[in-house]
Backbone bond lengths (Angstrom), bond angles and torsions (degrees), N, CA, C in turn:
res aa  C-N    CA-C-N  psi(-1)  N-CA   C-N-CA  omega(-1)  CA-C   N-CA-C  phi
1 X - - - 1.465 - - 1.535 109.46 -
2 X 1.382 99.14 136.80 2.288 88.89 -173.36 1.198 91.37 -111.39
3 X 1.707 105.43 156.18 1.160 133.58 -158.32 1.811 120.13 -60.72
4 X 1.588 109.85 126.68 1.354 105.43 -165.58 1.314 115.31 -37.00
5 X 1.239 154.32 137.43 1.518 126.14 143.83 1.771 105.48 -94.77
6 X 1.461 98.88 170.73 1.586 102.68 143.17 1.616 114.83 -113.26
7 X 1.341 96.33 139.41 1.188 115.25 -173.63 2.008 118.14 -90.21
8 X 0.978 122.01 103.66 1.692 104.44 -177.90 1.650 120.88 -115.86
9 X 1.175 106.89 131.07 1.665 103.77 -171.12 1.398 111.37 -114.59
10 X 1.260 117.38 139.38 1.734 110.05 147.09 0.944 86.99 -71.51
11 X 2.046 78.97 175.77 1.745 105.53 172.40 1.661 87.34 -117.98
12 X 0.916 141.66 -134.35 1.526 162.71 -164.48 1.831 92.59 2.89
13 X 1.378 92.94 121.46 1.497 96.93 -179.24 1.328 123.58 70.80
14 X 1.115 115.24 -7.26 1.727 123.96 167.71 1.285 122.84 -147.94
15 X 1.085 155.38 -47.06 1.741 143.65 121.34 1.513 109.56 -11.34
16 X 1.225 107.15 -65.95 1.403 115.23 -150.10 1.402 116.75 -96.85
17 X 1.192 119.01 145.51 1.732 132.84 160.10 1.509 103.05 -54.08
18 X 1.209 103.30 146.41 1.890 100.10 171.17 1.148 108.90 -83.62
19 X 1.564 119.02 36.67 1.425 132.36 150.00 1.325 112.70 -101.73
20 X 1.277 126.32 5.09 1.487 131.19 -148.14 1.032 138.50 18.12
21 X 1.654 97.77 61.74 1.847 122.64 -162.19 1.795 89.02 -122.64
22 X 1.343 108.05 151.96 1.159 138.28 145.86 1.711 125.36 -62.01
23 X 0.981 150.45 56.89 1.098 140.91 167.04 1.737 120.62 3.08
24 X 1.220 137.59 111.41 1.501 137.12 -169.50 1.793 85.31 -74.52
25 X 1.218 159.76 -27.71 1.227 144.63 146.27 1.391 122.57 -54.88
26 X 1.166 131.77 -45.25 1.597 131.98 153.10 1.168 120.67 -21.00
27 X 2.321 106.08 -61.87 1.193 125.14 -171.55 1.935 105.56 -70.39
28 X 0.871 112.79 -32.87 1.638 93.80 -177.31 1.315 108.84 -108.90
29 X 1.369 125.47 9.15 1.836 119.65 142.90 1.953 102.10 -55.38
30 X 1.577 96.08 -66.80 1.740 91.27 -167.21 1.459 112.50 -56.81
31 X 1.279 120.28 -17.01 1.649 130.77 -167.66 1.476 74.02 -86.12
32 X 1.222 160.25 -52.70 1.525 152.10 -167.06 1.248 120.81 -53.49
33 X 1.752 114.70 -42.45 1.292 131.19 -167.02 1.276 109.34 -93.12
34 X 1.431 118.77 -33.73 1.810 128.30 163.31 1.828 95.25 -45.64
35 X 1.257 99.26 -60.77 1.636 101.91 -165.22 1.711 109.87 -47.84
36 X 1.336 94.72 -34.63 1.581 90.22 -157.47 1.532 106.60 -95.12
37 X 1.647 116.72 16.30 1.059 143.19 172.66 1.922 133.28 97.15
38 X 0.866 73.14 0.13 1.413 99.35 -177.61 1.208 113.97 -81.94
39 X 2.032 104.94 137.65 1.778 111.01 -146.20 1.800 94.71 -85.76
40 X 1.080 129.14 158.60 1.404 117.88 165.78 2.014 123.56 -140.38
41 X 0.526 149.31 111.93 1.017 148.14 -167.22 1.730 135.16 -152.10
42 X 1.590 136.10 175.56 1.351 126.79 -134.43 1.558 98.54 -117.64
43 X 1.086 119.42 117.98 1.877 107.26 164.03 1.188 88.52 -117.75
44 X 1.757 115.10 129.90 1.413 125.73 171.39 1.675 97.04 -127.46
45 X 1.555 114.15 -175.13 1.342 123.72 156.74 1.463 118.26 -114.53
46 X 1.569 107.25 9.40 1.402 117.98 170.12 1.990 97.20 -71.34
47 X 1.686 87.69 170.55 1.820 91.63 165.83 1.483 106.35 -97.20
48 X 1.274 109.09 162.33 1.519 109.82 174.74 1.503 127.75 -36.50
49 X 1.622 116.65 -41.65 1.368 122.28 -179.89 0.923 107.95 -48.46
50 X 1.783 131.07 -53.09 1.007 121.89 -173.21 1.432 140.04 -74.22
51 X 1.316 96.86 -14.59 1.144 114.26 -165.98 2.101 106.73 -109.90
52 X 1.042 102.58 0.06 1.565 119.88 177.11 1.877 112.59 -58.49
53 X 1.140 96.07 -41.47 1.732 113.28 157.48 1.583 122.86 -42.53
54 X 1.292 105.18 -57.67 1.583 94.55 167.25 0.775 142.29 -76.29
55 X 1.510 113.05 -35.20 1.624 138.79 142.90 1.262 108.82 -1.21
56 X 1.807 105.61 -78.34 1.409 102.01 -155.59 1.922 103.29 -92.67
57 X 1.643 111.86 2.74 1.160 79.08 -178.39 1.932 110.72 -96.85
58 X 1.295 104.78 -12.28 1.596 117.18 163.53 1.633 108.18 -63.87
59 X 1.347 131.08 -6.74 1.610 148.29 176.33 1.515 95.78 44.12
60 X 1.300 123.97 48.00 1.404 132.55 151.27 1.467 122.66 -37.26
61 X 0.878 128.29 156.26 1.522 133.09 -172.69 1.787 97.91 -156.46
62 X 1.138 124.23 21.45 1.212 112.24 -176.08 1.864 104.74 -118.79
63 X 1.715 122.02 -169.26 1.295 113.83 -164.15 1.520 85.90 -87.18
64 X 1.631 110.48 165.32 1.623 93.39 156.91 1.630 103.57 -144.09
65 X 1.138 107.06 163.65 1.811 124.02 -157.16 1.888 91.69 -94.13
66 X 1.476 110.49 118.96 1.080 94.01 154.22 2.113 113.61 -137.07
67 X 0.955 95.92 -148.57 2.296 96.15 -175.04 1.848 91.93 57.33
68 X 1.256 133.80 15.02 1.557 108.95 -161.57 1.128 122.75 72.68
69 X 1.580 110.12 12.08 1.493 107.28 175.21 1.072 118.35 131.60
70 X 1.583 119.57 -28.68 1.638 136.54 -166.23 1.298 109.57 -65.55
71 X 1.425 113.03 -25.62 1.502 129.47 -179.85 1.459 131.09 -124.50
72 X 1.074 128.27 100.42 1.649 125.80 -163.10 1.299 113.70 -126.78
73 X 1.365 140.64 121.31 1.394 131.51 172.87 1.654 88.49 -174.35
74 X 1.796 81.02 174.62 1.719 109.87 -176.99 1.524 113.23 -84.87
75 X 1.045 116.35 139.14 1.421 102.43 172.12 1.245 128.56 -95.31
76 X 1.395 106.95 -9.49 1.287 129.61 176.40 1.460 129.87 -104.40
77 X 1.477 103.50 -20.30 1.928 118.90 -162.17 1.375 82.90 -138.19
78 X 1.819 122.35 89.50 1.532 124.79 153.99 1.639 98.55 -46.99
79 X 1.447 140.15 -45.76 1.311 121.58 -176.29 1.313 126.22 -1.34
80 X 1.965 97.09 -68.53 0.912 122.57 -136.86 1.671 105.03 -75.56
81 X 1.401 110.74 7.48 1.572 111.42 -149.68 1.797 142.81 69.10
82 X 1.367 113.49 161.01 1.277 118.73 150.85 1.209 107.63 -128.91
83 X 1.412 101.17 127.58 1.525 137.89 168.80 1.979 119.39 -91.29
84 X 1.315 84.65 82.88 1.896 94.98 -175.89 1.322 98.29 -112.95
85 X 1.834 100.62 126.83 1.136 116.24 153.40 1.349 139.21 -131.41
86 X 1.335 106.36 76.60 1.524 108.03 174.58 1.470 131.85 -44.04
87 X 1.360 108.47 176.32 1.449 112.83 148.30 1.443 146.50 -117.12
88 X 1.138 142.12 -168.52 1.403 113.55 -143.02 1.752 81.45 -110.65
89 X 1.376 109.91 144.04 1.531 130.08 -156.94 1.972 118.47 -83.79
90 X 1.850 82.83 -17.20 1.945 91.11 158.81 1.324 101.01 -92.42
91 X 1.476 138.07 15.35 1.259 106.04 157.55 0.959 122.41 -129.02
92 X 1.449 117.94 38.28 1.472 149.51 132.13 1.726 120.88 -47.67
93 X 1.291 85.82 -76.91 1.676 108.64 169.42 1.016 110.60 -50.26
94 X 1.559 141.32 -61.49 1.154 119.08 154.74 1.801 135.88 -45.28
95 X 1.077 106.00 -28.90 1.531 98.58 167.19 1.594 125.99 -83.23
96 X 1.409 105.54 -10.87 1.491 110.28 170.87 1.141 110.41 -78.46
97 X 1.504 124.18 -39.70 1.528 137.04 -178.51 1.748 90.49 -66.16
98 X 0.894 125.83 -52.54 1.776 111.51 -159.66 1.968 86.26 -77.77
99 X 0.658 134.53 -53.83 1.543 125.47 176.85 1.499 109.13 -18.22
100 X 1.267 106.17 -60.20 2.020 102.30 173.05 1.845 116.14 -5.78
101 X 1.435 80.46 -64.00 1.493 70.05 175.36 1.516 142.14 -108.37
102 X 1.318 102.52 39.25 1.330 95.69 156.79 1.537 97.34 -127.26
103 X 1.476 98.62 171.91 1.581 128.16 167.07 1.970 116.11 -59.03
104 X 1.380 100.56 78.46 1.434 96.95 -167.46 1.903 97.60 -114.89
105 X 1.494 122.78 159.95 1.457 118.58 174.00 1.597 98.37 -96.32
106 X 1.394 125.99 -54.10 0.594 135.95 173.29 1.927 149.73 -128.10
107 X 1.377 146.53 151.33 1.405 140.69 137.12 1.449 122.49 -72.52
108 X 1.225 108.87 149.42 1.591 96.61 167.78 1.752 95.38 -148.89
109 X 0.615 144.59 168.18 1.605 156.99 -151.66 1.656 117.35 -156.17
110 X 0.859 115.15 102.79 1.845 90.38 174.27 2.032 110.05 -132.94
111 X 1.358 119.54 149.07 1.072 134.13 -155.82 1.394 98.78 -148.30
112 X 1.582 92.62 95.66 1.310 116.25 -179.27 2.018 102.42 85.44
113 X 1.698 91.14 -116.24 1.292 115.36 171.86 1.645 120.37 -104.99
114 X 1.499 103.69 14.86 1.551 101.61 -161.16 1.343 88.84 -124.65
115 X 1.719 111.72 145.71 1.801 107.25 -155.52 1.471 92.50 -128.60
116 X 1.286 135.48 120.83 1.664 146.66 147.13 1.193 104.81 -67.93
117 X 1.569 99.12 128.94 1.874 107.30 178.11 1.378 97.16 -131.93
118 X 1.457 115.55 120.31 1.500 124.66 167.34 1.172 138.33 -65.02
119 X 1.372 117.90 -28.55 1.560 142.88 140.15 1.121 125.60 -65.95
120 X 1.261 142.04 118.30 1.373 129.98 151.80 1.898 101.29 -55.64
121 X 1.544 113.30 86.62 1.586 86.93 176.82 1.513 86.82 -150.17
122 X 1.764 138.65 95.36 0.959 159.48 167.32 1.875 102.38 -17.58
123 X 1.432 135.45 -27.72 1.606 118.34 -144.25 1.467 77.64 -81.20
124 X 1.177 127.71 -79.36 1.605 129.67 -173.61 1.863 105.97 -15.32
125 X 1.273 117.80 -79.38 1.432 163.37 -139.35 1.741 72.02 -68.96
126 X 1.102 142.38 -85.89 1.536 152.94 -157.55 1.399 98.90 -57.04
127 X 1.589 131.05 -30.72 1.321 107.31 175.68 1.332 112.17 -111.29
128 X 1.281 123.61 0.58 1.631 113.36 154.40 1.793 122.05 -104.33
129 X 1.444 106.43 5.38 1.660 99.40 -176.79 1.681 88.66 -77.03
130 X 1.610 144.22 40.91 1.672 114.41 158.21 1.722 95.36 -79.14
131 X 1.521 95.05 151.04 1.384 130.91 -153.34 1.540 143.21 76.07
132 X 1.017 103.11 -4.85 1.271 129.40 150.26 1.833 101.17 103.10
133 X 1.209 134.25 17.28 1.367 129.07 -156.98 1.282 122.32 -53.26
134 X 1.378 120.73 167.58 1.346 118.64 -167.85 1.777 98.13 -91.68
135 X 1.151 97.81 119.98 1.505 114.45 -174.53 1.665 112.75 -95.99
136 X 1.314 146.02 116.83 1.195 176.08 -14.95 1.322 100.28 110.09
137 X 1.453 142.82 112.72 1.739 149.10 148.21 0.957 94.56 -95.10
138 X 1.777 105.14 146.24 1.701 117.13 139.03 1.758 92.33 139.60
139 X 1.192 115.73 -164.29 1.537 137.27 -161.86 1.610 95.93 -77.46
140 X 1.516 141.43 95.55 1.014 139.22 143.88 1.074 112.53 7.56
141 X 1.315 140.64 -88.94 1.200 167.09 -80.30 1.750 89.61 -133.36
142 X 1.161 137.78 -26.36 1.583 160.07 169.13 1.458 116.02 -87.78
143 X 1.569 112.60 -52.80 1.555 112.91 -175.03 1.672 98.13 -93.96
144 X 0.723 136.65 -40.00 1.385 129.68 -141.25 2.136 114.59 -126.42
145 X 1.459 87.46 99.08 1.658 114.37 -159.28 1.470 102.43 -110.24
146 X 1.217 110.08 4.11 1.706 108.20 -175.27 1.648 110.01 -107.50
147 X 1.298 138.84 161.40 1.337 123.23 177.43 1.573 125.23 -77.85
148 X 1.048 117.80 141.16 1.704 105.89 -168.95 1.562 107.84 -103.47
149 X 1.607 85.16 144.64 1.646 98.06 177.07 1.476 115.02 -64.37
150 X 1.378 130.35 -31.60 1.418 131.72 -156.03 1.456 101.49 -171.01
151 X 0.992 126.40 130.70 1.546 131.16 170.83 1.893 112.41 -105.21
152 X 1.109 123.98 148.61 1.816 117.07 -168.80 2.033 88.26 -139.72
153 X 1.401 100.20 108.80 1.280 95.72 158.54 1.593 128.28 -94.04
154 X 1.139 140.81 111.99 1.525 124.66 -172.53 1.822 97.37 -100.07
155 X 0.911 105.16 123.24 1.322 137.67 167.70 1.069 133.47 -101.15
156 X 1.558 119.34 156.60 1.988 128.19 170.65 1.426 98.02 -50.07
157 X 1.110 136.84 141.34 1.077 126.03 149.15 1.435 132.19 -50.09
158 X 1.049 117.18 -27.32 1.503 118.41 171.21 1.424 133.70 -89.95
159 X 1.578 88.80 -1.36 1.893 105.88 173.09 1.692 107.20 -102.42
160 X 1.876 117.52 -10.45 1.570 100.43 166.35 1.236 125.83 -66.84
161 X 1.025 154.54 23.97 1.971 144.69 173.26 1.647 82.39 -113.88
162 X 1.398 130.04 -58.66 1.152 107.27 -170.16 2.061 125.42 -86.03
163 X 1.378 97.33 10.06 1.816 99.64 149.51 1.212 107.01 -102.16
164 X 1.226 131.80 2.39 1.589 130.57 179.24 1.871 91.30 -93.19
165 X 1.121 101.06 -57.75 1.617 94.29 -178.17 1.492 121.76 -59.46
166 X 1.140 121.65 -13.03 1.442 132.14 -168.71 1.908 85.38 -96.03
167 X 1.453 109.56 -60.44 1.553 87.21 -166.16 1.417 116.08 -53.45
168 X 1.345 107.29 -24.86 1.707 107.85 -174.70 0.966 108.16 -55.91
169 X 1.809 121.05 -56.46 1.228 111.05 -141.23 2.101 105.32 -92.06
170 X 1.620 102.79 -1.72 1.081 87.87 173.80 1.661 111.46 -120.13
171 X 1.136 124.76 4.34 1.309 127.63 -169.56 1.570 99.40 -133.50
172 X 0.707 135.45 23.98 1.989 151.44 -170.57 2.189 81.70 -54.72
173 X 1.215 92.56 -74.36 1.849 94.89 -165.12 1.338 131.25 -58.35
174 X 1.134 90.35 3.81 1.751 101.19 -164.59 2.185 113.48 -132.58
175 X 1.360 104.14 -20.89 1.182 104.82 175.39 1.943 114.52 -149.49
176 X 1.121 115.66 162.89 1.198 134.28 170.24 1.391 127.24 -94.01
177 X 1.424 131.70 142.72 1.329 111.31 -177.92 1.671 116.32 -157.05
178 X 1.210 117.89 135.59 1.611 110.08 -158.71 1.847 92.15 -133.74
179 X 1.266 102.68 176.33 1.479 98.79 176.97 1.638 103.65 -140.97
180 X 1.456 119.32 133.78 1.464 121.87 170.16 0.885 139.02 -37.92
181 X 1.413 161.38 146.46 0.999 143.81 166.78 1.461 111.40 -74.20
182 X 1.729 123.96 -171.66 1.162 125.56 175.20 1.700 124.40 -75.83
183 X 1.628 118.48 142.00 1.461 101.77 31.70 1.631 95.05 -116.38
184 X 0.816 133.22 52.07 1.900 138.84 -174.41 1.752 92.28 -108.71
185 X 1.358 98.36 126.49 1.981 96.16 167.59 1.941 86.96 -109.72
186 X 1.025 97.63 96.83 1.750 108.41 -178.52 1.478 79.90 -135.28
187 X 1.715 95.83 134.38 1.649 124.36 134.18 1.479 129.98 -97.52
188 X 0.525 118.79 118.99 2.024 147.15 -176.12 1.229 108.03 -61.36
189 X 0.974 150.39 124.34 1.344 121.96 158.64 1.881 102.90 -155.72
190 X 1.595 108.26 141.62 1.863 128.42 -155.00 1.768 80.44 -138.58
191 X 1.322 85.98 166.48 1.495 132.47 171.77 1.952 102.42 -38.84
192 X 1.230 107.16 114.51 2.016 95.56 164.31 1.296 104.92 -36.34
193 X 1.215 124.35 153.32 1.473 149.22 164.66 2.029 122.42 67.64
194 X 1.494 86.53 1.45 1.652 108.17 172.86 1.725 109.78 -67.19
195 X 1.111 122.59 146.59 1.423 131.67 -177.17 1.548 131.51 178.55
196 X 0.860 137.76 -176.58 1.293 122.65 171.66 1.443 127.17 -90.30
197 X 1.582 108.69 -12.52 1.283 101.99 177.96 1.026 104.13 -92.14
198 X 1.395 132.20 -10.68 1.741 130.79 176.47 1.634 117.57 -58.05
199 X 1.476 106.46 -28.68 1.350 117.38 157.99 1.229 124.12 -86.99
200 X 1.343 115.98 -42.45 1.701 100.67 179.69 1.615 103.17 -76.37
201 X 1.106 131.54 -15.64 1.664 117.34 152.78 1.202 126.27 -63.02
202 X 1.321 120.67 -32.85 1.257 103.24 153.78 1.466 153.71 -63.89
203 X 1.485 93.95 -32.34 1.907 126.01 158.38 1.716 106.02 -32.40
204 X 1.785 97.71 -70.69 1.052 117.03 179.58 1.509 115.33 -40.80
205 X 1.160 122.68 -60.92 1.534 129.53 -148.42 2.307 80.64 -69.07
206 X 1.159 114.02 -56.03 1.476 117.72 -179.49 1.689 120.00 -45.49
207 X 1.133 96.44 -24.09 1.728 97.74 166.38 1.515 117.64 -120.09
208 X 1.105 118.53 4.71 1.051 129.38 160.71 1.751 114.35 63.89
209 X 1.656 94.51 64.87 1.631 112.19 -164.63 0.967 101.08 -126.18
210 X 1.400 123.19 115.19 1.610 148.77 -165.86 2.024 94.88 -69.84
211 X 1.533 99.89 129.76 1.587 100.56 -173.60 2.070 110.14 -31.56
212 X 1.336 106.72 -51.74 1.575 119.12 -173.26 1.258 140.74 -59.91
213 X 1.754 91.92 -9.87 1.542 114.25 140.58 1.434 121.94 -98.11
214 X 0.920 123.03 25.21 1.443 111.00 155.54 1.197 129.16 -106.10
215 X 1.556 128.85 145.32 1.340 131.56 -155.52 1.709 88.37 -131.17
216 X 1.314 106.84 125.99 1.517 113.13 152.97 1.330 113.72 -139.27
217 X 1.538 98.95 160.14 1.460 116.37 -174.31 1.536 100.81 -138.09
218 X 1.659 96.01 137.18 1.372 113.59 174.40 1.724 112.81 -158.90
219 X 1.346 121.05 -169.46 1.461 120.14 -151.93 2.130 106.86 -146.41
220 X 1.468 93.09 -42.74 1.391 117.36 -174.99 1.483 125.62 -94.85
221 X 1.210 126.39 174.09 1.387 132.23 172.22 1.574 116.10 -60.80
222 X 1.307 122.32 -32.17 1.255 153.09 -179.52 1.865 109.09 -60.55
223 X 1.105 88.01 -45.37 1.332 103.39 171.79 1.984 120.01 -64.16
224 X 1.270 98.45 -43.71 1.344 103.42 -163.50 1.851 115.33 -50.49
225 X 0.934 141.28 -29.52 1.585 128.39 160.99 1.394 111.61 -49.06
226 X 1.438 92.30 -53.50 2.117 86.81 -166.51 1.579 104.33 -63.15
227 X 1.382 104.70 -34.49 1.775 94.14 -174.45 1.566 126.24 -76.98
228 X 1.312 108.28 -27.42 1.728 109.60 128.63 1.055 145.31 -22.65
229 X 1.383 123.62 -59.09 1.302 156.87 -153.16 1.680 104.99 -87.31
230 X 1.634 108.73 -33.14 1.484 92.45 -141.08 1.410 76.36 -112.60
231 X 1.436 119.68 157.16 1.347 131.42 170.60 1.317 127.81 -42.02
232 X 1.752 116.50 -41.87 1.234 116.05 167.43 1.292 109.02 -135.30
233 X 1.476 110.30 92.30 1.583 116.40 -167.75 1.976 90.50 -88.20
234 X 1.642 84.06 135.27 1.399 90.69 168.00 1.742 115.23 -126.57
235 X 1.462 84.02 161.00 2.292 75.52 179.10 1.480 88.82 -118.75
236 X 1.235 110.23 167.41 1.375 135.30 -156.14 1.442 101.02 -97.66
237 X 1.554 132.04 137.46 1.696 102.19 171.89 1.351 144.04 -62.77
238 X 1.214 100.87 -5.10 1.872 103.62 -178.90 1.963 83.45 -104.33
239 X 1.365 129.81 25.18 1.383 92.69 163.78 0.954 140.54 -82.76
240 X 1.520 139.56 -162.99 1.486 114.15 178.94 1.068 119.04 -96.10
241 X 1.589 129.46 158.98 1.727 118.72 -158.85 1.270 110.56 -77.84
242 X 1.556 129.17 -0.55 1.855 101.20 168.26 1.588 106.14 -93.34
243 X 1.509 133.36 7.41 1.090 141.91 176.74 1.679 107.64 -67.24
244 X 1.730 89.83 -74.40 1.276 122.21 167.52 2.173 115.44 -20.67
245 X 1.817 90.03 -62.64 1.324 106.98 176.12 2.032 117.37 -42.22
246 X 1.304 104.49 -48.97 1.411 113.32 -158.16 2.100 96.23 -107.06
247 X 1.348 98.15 -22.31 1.585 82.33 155.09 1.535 142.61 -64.09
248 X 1.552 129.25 132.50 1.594 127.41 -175.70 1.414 101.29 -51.20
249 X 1.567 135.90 -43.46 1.360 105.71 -176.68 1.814 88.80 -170.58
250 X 1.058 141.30 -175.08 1.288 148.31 -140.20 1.439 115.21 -164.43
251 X 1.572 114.55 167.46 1.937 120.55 -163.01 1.216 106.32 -163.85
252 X 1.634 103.67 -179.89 1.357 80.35 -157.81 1.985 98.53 -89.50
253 X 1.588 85.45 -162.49 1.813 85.66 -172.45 1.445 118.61 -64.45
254 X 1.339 126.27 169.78 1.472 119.69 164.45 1.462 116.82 -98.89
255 X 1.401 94.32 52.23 1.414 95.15 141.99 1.790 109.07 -141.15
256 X 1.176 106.50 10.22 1.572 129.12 142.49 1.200 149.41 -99.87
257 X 1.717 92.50 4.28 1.691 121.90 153.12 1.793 97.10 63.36
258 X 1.671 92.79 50.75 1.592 105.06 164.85 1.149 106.78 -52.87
259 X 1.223 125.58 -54.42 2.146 119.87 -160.66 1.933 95.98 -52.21
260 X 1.203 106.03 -34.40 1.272 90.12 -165.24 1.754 122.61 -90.91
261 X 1.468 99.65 -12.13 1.738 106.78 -178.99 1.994 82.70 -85.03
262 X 0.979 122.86 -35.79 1.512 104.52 -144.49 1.827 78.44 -84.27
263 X 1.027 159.94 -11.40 1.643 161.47 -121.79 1.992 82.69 -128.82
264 X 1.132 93.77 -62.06 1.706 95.74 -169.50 1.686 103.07 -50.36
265 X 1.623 111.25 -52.10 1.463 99.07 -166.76 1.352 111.71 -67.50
266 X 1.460 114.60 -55.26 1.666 112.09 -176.05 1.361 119.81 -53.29
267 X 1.466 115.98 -39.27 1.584 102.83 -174.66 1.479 106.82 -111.64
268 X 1.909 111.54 28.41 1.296 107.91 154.21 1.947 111.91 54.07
269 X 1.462 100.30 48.63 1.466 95.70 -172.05 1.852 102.56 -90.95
């Protein structure tokens, strides 16, 4: 019998087709590695709603990581807990207030599964309402008194380095902040010390999987703790090259259904 691993995937850019399909060859490599005992499961920076789709069609039974980490639990085994970590909701308000001045389309806020939009301005709002969440308009800073899981700024493109530099230099202790790739000029931004490996360490410690079995795959900036973190962090081939750089070794793209050629060789399925 070979040695359990845990297995951890994004979805966007590494799960998924840039159709945001599963490959039916993808699906019965991981349906291979379940069999052969091996744990498998999802760290995204989507919220659960959205990401509840793959979940059940990979018929997972394990915890899965989502906000980048801010949010972690079972969906199936309350046991196991929920692990929420927001951030604190005046320093929201303060970041909506410093927004004034730049060239931004939109805020969006979300807490938990429930999404605050500062704009009435649908482009944002239409590609993250999958799951249907209860959506909130109007002035942040008026509707929204609870702490938020994840804040999403979409911006000019030519005003993100300098709202990235502004959050640094005034919110450095208190929050984290990454930016999307294309074609979204969105900044992200969770709780200081939130990430993805903060959850898949926790996964880990619950099944009791020594760091050097763990295998993750990712593509993005978002990625970079867990692929650190995990024994055999891999980057995806279309990821981006400082990913690539600090990843143990690499596959092909997902839209050549890397998770699943690189899954066959290492664990010899």
């Amino acid at each position: 019998m070979p040695e359990k691993h845990l297995i951890a995937l994004d979805l966007d850019g590494t799960l998924l087709t840039d159709k945001k399909e599963i490959t039916p060859y993808t699906k019965r490599v991981i349906t291979s590695a379940r069999e052969q005992g091996h744990i498998v499961m999802i760290a995204t920076g989507r919220p659960y709603r959205s990401s509840t789709m793959y979940y059940k069609e990979l018929d997972l039974t394990t915890p899965i990581v989502n906000f980048n980490g801010a949010l972690v639990h079972h969906p199936q085994d309350d046991s196991f807990g929920t692990y929420h970590s927001p951030m604190n909701h005046k320093t929201l308000h303060e970041i909506v207030e410093a927004m004034e001045q730049y060239e931004i389309t939109n805020i969006l806020a979300e807490v938990m599964d429930d999404m605050y939009v500062h704009y009435d301005d649908r482009q944002l709002t239409d590609v993250l309402a999958l799951g249907h969440p209860k959506v909130t308009r109007g002035d942040l800073r008026k509707f929204l008194r609870e702490d938020p899981t994840s804040i999403l700024i979409h911006a000019n493109q030519s005003q993100v380095d300098d709202i990235r530099s502004h959050l640094s230099d005034v919110h450095a202790e208190v929050i984290e902040h990454r930016r999307w790739g294309a074609p979204f000029h969105i900044i992200e931004i969770v709780k200081k010390g939130i990430n993805k490996a903060v959850g898949l360490k926790r996964v880990a410690e619950h099944y009791n999987i020594p760091t050097q079995h763990i295998i993750a795959f990712g593509d993005e900036d978002n990625d970079f703790e867990m692929i650190k973190f995990a024994g055999v962090g891999v980057a995806m081939g279309n990821a981006i090259p400082s990913l690539k750089e600090i990843a143990n070794t690499s596959t092909l793209t997902n839209e050549e259904e890397g998770i699943a050629h690189f899954l066959i060789d290492h664990l010899k399925l």
